[in-house]
N, C-alpha and C positions, 0 to 999 in steps of 0.2 A: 272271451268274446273280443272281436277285433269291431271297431266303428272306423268309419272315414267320411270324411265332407268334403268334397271337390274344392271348397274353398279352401282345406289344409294341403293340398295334394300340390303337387310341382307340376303343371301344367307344360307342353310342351306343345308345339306346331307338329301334327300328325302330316303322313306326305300328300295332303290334300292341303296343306295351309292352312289346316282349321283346328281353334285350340282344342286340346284333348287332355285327361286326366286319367287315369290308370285309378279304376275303383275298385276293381279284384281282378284277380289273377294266378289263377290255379292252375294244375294238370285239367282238369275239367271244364273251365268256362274262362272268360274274357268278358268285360262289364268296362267300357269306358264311358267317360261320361264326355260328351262335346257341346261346346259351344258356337254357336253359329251368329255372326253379326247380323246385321241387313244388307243385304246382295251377296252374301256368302253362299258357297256352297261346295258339294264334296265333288270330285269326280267319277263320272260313272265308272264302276269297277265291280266283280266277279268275285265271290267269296267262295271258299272249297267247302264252307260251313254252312250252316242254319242261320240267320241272323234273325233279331226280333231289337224291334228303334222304339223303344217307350216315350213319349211324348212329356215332358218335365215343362216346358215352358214356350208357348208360343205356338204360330201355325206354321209349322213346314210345309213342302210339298216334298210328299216322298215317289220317289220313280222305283218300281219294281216289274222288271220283265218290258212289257209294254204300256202297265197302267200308269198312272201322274195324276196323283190324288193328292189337294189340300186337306192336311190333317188336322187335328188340336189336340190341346195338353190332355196330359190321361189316353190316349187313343195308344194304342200296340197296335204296332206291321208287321207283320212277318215275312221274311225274304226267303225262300228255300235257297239252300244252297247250290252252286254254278250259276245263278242264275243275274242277270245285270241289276245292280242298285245303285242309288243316290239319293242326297238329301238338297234340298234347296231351300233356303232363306230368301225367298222373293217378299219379304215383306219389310216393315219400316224398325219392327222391333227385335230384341234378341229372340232368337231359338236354344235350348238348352234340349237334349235327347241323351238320353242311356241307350249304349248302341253293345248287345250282348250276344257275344258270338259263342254257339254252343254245339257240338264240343268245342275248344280248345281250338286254333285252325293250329296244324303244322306245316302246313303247305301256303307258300304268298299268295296274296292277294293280286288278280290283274286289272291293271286300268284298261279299261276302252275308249 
């Protein structure tokens, strides 16, 4: 059995400037977990995957397609894939999300 806690993991600035932790990572799925300040947030960008943003801490606002809905902890989004997302920290406190791409993407991700 493998365990991890984002607080052991080596966090790095993903190319949205927002910290990111590497929680799994298979041939199969991608699970990162991010951290979002207050006024952070990702840039909108196109996944070739499935995405689903589990809510770990705080209220985001998550943009999918054309909706922009403020979320809360516990709450799951699901992005189909091609289609435009982002996360936004419009609020005063941190945001934390597990953002898990499934399958695998092999193909980049594009900003818009």
């Amino acid at each position: 059995m493998k365990t991890r806690n984002y607080i052991d993991l080596e966090g790095t600035n993903n190319p949205h400037g927002i910290q990111s932790s590497k929680m799994y990572d298979s041939e199969h799925a991608l699970i990162m977990h991010l951290s979002l300040k207050a006024g952070q947030q990702l840039k909108p960008h196109i996944t070739p995957v499935d995405v689903a943003f589990y809510v770990l801490e705080g209220e985001p606002t998550i943009l999918v397609g054309d909706e922009k809905v403020q979320v809360k902890k516990d709450d799951i989004i699901e992005s189909p894939k091609d289609i435009v997302h982002c996360i936004y920290n419009d609020t005063d406190s941190d945001v934390r999300v597990l953002v898990m791409k499934l399958p695998k993407p092999t193909a980049k991700t594009v900003f818009v």
